[in-house]
mmCIF file of the N, C-alpha and C atoms, coordinates in Angstrom:
data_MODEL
# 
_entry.id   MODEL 
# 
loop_
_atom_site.group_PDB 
_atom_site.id 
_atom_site.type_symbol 
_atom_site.label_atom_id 
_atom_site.label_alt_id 
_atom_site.label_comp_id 
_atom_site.label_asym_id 
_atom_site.label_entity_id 
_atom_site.label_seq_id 
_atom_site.pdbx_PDB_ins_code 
_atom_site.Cartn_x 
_atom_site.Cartn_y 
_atom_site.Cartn_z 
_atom_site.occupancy 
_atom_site.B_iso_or_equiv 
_atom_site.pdbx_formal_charge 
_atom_site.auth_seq_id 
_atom_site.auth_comp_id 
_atom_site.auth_asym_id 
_atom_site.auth_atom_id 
_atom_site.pdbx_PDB_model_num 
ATOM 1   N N  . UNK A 1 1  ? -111.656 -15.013 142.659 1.00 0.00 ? 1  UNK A N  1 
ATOM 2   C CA . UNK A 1 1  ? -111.463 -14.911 144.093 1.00 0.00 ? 1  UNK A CA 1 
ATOM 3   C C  . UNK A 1 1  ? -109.966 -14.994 144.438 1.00 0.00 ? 1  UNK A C  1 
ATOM 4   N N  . UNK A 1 2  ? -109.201 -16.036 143.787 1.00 0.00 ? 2  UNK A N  1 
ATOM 5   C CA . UNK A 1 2  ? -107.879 -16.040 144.068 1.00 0.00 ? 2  UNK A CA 1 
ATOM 6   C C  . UNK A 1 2  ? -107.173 -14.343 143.906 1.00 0.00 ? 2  UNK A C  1 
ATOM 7   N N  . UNK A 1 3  ? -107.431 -13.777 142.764 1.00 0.00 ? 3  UNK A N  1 
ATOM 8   C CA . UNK A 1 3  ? -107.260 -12.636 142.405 1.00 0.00 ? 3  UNK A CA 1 
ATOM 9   C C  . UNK A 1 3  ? -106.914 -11.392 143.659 1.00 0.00 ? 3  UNK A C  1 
ATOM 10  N N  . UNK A 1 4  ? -108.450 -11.521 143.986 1.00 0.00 ? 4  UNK A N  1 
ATOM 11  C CA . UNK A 1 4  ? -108.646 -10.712 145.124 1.00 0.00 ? 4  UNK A CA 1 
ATOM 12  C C  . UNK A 1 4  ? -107.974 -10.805 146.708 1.00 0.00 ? 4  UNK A C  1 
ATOM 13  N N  . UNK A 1 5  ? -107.857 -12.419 146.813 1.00 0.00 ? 5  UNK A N  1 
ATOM 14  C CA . UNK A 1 5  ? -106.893 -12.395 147.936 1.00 0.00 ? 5  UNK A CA 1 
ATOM 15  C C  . UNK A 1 5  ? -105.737 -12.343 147.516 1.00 0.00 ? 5  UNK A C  1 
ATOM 16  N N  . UNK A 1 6  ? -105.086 -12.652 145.955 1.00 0.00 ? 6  UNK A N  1 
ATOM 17  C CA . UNK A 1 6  ? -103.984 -11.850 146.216 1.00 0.00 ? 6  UNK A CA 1 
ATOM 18  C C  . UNK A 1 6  ? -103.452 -10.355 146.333 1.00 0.00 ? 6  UNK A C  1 
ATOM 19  N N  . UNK A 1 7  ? -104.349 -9.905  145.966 1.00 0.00 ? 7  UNK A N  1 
ATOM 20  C CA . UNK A 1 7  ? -104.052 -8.346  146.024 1.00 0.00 ? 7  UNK A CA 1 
ATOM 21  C C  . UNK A 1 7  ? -104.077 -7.725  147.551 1.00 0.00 ? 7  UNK A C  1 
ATOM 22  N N  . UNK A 1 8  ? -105.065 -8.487  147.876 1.00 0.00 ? 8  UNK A N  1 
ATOM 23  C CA . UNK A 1 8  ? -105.402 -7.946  149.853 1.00 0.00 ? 8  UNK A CA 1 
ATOM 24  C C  . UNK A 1 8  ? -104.356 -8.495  150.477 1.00 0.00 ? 8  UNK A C  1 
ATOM 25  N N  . UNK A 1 9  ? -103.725 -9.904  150.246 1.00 0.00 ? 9  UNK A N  1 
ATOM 26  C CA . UNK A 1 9  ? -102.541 -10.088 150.690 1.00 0.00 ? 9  UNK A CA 1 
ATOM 27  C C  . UNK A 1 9  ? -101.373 -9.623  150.717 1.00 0.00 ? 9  UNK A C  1 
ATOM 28  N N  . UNK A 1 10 ? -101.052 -8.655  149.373 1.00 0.00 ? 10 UNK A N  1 
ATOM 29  C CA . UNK A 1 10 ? -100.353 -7.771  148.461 1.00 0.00 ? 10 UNK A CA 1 
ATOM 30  C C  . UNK A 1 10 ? -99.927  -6.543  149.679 1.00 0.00 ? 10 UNK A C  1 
ATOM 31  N N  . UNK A 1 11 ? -101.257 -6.198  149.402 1.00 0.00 ? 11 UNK A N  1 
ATOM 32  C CA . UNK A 1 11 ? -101.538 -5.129  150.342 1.00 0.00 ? 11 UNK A CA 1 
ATOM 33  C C  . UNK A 1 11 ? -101.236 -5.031  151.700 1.00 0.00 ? 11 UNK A C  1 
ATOM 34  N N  . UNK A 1 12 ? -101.793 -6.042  152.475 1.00 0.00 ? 12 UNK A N  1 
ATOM 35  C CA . UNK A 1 12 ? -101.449 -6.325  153.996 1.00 0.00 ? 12 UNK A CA 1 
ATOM 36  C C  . UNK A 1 12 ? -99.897  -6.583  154.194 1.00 0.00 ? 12 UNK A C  1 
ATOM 37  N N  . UNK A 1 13 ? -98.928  -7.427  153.412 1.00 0.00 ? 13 UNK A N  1 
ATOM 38  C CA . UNK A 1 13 ? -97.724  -7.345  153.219 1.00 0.00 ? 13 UNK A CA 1 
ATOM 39  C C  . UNK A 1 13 ? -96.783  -5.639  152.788 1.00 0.00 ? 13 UNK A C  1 
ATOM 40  N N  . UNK A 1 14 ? -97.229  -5.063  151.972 1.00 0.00 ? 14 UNK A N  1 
ATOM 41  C CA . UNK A 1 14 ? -96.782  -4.120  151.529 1.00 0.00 ? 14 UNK A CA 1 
ATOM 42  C C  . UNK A 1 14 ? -96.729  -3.094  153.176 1.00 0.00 ? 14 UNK A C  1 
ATOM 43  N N  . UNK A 1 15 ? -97.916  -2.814  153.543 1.00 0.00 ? 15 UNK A N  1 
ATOM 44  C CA . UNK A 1 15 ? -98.134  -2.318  154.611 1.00 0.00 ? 15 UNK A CA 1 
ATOM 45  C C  . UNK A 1 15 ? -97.322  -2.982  155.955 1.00 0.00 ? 15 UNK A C  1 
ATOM 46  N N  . UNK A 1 16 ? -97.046  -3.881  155.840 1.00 0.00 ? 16 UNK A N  1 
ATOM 47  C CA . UNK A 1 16 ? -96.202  -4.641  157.275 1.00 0.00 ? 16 UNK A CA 1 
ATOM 48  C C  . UNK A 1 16 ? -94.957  -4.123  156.438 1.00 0.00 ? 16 UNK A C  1 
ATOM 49  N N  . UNK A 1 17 ? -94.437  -3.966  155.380 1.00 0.00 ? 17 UNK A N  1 
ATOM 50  C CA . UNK A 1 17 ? -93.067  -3.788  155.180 1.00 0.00 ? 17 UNK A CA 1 
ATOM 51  C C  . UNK A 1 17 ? -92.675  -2.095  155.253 1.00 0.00 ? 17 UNK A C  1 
ATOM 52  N N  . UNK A 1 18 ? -93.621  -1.428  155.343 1.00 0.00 ? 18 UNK A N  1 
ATOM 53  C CA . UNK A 1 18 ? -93.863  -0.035  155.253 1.00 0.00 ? 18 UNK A CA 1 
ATOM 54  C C  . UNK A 1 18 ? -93.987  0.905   156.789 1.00 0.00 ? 18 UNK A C  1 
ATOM 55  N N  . UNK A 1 19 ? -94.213  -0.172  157.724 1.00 0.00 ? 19 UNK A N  1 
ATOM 56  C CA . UNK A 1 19 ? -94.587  -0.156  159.140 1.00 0.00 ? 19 UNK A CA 1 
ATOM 57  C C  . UNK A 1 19 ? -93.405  0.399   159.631 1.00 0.00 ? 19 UNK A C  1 
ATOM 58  N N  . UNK A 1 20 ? -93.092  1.662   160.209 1.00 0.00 ? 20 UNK A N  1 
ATOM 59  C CA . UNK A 1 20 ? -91.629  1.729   160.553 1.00 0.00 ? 20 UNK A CA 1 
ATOM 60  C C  . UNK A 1 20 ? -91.443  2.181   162.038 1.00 0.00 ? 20 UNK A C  1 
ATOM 61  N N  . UNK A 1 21 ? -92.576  1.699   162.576 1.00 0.00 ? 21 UNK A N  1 
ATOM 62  C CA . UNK A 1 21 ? -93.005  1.233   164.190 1.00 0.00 ? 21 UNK A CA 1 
ATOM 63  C C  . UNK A 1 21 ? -91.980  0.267   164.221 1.00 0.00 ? 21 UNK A C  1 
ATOM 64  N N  . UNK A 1 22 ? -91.053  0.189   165.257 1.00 0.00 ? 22 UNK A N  1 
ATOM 65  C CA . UNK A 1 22 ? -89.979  -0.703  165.437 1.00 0.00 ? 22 UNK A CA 1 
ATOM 66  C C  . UNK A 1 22 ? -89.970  -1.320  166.522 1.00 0.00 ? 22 UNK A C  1 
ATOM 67  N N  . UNK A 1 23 ? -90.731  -1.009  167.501 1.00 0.00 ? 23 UNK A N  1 
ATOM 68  C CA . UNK A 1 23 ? -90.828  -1.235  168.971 1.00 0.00 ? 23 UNK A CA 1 
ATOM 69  C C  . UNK A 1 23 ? -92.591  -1.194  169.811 1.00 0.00 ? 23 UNK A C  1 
ATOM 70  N N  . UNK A 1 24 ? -92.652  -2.364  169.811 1.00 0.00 ? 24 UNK A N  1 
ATOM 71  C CA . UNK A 1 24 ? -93.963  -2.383  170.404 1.00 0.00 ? 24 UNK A CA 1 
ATOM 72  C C  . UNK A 1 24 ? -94.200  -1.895  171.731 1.00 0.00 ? 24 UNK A C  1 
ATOM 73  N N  . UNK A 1 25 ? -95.047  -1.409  172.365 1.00 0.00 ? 25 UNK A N  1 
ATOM 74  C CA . UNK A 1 25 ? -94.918  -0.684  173.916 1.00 0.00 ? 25 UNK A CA 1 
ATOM 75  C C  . UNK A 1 25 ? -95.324  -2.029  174.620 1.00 0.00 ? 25 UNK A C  1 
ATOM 76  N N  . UNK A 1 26 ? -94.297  -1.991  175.615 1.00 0.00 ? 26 UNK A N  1 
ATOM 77  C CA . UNK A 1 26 ? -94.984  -2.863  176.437 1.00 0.00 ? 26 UNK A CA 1 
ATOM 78  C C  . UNK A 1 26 ? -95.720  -2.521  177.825 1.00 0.00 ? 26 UNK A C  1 
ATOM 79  N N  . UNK A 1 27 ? -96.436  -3.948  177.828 1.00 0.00 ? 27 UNK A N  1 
ATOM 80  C CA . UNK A 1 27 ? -97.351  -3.542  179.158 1.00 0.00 ? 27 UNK A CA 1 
ATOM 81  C C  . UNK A 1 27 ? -96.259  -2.934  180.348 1.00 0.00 ? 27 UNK A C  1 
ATOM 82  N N  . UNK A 1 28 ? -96.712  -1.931  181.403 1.00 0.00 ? 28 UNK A N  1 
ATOM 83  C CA . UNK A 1 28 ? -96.201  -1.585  182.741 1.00 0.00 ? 28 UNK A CA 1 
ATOM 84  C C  . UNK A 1 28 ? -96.657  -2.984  183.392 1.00 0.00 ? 28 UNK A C  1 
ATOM 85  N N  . UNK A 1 29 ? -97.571  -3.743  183.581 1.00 0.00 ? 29 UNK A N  1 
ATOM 86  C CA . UNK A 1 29 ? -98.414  -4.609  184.484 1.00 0.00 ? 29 UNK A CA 1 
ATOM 87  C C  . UNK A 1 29 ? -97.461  -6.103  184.213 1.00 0.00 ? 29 UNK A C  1 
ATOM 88  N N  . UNK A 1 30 ? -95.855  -6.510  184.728 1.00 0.00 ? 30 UNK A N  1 
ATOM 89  C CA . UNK A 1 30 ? -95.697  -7.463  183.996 1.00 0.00 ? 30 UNK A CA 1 
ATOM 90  C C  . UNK A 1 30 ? -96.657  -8.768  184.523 1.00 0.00 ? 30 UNK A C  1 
ATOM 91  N N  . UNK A 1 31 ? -97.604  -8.780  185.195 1.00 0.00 ? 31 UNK A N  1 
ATOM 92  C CA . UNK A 1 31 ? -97.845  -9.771  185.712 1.00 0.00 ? 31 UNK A CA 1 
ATOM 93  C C  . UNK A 1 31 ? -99.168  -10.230 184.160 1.00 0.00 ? 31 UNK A C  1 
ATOM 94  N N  . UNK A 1 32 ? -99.348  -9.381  183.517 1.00 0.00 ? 32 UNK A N  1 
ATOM 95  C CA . UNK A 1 32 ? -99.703  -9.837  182.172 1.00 0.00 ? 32 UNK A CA 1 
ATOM 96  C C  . UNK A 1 32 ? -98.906  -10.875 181.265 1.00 0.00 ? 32 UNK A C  1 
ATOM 97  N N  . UNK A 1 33 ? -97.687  -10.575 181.745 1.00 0.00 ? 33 UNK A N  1 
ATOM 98  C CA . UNK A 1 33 ? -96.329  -11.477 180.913 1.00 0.00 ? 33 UNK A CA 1 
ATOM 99  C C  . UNK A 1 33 ? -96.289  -13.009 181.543 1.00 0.00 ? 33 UNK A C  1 
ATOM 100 N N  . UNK A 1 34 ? -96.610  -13.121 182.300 1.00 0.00 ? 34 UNK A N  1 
ATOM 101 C CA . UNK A 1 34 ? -96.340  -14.393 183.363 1.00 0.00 ? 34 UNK A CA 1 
ATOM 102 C C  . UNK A 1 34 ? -96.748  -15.677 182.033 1.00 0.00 ? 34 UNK A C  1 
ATOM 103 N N  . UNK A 1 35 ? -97.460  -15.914 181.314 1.00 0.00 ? 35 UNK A N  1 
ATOM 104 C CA . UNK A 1 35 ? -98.090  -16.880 180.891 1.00 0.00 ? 35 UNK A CA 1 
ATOM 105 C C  . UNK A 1 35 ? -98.149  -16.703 179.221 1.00 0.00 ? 35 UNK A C  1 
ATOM 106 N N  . UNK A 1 36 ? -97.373  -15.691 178.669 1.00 0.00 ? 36 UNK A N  1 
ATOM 107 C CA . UNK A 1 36 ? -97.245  -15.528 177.412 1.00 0.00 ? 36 UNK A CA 1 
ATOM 108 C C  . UNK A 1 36 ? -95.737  -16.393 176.843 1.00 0.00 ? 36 UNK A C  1 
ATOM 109 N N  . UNK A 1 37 ? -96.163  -16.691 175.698 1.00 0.00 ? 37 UNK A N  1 
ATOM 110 C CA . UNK A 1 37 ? -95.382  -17.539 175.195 1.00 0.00 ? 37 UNK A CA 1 
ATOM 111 C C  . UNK A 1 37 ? -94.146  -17.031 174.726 1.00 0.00 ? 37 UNK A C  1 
ATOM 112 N N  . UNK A 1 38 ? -94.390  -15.231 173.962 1.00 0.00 ? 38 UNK A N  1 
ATOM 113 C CA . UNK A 1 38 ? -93.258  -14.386 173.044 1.00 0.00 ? 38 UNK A CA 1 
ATOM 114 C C  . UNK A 1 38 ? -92.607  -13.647 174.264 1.00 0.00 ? 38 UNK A C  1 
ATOM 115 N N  . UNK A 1 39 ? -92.725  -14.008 176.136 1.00 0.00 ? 39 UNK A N  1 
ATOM 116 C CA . UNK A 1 39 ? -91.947  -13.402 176.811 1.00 0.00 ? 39 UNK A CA 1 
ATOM 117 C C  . UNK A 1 39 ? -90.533  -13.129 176.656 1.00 0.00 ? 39 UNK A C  1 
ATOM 118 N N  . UNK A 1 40 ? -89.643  -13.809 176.385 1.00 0.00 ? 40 UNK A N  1 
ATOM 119 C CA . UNK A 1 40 ? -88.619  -13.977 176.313 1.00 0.00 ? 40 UNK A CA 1 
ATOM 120 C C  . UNK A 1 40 ? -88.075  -12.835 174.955 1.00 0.00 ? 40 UNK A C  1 
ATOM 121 N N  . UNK A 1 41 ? -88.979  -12.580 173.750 1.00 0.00 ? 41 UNK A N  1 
ATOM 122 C CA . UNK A 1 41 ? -88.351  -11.194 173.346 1.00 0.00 ? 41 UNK A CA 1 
ATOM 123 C C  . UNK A 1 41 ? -88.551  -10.052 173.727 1.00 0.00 ? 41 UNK A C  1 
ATOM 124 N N  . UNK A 1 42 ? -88.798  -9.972  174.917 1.00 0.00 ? 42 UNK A N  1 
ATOM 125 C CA . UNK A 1 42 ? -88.677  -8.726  175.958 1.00 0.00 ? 42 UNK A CA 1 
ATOM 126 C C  . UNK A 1 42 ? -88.421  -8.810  177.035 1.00 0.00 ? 42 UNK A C  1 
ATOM 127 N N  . UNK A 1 43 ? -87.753  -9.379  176.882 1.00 0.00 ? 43 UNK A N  1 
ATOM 128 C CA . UNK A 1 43 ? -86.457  -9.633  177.935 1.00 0.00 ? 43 UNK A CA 1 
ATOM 129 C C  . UNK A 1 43 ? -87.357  -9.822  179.382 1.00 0.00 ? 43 UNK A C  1 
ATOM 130 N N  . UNK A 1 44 ? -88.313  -10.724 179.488 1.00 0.00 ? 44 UNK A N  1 
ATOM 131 C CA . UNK A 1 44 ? -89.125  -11.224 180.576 1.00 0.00 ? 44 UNK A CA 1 
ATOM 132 C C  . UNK A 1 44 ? -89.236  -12.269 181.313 1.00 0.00 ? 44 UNK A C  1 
ATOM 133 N N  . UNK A 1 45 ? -88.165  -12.822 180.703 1.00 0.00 ? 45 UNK A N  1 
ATOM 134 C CA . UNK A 1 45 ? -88.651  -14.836 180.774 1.00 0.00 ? 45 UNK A CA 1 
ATOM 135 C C  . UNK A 1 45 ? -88.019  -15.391 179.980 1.00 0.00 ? 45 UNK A C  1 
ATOM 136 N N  . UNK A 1 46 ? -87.956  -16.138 180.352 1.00 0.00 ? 46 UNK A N  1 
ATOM 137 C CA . UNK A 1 46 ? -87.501  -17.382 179.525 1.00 0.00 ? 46 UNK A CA 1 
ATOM 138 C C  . UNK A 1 46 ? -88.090  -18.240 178.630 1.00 0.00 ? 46 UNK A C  1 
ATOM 139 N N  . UNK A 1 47 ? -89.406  -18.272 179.166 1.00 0.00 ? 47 UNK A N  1 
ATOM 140 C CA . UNK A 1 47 ? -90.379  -19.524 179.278 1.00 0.00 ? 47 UNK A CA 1 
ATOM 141 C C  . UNK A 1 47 ? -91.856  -18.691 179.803 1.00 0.00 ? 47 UNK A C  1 
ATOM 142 N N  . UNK A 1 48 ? -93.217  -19.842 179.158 1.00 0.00 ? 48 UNK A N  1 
ATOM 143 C CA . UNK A 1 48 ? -94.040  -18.886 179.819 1.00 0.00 ? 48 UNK A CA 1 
ATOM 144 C C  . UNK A 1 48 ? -94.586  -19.857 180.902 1.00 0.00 ? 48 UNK A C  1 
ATOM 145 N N  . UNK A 1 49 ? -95.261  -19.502 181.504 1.00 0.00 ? 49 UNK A N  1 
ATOM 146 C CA . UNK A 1 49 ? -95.203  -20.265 182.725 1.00 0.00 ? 49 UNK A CA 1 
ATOM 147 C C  . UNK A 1 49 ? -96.432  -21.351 182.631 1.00 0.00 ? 49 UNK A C  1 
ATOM 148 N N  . UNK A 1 50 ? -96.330  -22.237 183.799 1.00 0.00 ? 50 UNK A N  1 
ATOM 149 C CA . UNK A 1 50 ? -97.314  -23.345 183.868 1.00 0.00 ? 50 UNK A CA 1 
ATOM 150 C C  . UNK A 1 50 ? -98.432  -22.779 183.787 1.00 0.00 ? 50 UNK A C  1 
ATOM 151 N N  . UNK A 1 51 ? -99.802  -23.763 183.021 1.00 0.00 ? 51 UNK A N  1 
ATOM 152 C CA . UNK A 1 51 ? -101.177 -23.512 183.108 1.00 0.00 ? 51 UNK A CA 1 
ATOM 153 C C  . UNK A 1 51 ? -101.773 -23.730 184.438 1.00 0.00 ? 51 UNK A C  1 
ATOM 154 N N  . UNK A 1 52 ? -101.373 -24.765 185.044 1.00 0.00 ? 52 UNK A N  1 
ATOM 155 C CA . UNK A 1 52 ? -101.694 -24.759 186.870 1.00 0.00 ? 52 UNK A CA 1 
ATOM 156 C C  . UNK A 1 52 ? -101.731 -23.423 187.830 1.00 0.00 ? 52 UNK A C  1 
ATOM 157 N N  . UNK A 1 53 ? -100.836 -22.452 187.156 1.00 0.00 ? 53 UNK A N  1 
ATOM 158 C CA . UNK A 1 53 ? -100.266 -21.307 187.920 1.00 0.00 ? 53 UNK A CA 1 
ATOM 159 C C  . UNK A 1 53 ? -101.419 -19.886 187.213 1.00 0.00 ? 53 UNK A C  1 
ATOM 160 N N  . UNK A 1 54 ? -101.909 -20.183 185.956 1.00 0.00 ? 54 UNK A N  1 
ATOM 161 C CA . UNK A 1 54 ? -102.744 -19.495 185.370 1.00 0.00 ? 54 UNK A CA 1 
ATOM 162 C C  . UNK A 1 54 ? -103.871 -19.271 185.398 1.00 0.00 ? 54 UNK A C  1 
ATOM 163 N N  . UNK A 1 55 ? -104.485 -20.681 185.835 1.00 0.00 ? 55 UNK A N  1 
ATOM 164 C CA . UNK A 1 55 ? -105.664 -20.985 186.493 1.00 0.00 ? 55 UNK A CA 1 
ATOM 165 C C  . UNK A 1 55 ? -105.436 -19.927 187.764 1.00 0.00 ? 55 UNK A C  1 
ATOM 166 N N  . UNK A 1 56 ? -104.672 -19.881 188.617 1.00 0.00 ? 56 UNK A N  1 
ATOM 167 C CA . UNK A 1 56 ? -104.792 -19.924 190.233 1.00 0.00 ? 56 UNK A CA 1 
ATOM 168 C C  . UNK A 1 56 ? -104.613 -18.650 189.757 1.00 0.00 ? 56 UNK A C  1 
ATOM 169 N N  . UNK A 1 57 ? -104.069 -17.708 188.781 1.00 0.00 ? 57 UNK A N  1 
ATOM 170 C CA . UNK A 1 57 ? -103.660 -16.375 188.696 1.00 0.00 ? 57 UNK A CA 1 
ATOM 171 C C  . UNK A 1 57 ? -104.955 -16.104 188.431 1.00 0.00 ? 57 UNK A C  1 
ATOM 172 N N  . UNK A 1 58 ? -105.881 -16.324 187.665 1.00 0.00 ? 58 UNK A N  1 
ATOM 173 C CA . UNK A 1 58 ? -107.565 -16.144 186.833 1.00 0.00 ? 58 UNK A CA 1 
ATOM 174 C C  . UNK A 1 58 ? -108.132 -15.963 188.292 1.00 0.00 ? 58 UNK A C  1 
ATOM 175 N N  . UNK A 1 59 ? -108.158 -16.765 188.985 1.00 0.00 ? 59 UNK A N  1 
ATOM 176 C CA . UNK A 1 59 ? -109.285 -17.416 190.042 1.00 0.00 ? 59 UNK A CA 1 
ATOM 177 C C  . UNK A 1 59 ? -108.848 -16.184 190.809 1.00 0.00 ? 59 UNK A C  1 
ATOM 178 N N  . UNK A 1 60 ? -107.700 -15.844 191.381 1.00 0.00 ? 60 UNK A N  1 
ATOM 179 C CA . UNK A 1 60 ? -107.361 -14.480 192.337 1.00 0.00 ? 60 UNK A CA 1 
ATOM 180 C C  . UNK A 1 60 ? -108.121 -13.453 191.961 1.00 0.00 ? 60 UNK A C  1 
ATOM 181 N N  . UNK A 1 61 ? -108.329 -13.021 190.690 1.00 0.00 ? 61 UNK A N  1 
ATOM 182 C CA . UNK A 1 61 ? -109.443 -11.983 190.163 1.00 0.00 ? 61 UNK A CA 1 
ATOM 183 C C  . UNK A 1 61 ? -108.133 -10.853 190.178 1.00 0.00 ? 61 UNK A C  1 
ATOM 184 N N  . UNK A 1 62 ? -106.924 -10.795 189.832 1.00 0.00 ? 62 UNK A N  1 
ATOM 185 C CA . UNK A 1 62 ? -106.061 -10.031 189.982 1.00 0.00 ? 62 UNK A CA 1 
ATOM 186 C C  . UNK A 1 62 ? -106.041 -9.577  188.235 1.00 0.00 ? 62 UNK A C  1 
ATOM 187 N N  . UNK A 1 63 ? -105.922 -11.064 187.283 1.00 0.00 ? 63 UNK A N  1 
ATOM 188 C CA . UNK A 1 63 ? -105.781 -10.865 185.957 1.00 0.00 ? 63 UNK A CA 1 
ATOM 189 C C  . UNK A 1 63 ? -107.464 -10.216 185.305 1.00 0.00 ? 63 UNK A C  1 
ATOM 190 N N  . UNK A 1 64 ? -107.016 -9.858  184.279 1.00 0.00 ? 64 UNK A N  1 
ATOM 191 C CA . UNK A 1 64 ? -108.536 -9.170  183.611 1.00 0.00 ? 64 UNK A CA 1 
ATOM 192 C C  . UNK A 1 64 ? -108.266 -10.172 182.135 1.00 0.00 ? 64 UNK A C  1 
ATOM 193 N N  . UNK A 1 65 ? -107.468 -11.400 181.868 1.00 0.00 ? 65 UNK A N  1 
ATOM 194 C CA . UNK A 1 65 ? -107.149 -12.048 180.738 1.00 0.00 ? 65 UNK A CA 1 
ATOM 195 C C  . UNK A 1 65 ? -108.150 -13.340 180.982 1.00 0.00 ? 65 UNK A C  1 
ATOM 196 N N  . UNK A 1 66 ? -109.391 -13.183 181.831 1.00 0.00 ? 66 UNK A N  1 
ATOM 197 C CA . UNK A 1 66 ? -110.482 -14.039 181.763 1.00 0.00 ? 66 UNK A CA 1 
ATOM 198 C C  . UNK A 1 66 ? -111.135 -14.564 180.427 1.00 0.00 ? 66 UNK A C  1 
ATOM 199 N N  . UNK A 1 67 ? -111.519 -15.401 180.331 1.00 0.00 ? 67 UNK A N  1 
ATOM 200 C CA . UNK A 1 67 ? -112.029 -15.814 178.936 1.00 0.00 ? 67 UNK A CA 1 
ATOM 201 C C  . UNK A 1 67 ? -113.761 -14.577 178.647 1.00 0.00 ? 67 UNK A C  1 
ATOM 202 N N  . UNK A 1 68 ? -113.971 -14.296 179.498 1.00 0.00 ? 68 UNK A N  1 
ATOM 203 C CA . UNK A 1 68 ? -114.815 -13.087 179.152 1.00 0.00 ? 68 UNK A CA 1 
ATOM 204 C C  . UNK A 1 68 ? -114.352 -11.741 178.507 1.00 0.00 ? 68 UNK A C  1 
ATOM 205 N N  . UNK A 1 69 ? -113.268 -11.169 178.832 1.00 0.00 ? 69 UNK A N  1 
ATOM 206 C CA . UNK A 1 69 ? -112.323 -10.168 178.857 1.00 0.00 ? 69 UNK A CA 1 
ATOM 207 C C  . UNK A 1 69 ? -112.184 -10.408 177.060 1.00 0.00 ? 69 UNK A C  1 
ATOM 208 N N  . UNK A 1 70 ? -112.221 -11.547 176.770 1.00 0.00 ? 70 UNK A N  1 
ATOM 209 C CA . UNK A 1 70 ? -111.929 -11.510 175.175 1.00 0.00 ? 70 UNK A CA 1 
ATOM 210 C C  . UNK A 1 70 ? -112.904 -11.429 174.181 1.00 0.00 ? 70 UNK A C  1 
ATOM 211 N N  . UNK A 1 71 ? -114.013 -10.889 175.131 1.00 0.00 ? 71 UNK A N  1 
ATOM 212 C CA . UNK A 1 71 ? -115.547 -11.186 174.104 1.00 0.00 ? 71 UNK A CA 1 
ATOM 213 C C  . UNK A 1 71 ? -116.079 -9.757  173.953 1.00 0.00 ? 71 UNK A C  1 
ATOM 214 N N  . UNK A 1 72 ? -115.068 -8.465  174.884 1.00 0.00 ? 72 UNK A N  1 
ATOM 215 C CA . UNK A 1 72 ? -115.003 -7.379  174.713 1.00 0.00 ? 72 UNK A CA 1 
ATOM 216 C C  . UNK A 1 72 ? -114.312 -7.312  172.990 1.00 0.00 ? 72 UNK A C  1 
ATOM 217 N N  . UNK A 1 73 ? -113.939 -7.908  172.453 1.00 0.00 ? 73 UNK A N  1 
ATOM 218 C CA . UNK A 1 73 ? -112.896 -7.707  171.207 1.00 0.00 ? 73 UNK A CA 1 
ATOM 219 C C  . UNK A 1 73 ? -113.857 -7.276  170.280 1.00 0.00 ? 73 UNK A C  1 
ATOM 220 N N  . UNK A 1 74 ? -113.805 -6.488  169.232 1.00 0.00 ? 74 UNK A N  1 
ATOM 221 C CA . UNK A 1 74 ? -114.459 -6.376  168.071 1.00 0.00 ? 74 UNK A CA 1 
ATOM 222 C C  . UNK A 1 74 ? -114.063 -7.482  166.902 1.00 0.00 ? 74 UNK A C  1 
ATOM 223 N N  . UNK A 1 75 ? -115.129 -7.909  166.158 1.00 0.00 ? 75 UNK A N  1 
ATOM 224 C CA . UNK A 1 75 ? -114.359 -8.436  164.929 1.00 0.00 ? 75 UNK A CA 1 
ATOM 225 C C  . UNK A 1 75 ? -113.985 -7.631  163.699 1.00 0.00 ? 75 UNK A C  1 
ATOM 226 N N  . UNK A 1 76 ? -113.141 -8.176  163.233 1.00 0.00 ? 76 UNK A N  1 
ATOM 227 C CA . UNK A 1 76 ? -112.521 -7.843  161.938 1.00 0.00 ? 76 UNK A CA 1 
ATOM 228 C C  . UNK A 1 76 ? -113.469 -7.472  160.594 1.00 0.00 ? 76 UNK A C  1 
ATOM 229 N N  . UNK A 1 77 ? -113.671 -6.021  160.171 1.00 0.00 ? 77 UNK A N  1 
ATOM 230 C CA . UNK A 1 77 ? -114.354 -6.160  159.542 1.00 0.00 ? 77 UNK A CA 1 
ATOM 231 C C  . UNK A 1 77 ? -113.852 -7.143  157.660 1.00 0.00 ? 77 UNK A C  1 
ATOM 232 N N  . UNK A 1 78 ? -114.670 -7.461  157.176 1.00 0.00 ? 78 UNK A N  1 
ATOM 233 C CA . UNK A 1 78 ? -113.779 -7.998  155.833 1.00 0.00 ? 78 UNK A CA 1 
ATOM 234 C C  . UNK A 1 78 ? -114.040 -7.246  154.608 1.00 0.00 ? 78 UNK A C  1 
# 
């Protein structure tokens, strides 16, 4: 078993170093950014913002980053 995750690890590494996507697109909607933590490497923020303010952003029905919204996700096949 060790074997095998090293090779898939091998692999998944090889492929991130091979990736020559340099620039992720970002959202148009920054109000998606308000509460993310990696704001600040896109030049958004500083900081991500209070959970008090995230709540009240959820509850407006403005965000679609509801804890339902994430159960649309597929899993990973293995």
């Amino acid at each position: 078993m060790y074997e095998q995750d090293f090779r898939q690890l091998s692999q998944l590494i090889t492929s991130i170093h091979q990736n020559t996507e340099t620039v992720f697109p970002l959202t148009p909607d920054v109000n998606r950014c308000l509460f993310c933590n990696y704001r600040s490497f896109c030049d958004r923020g500083d900081k991500a913002g209070e959970f008090e303010h995230w709540v009240d952003w959820l509850a407006s029905g403005t965000g679609d980053a509801s804890p339902n919204a994430y159960q649309k996700v597929s899993e990973i096949d293995q």
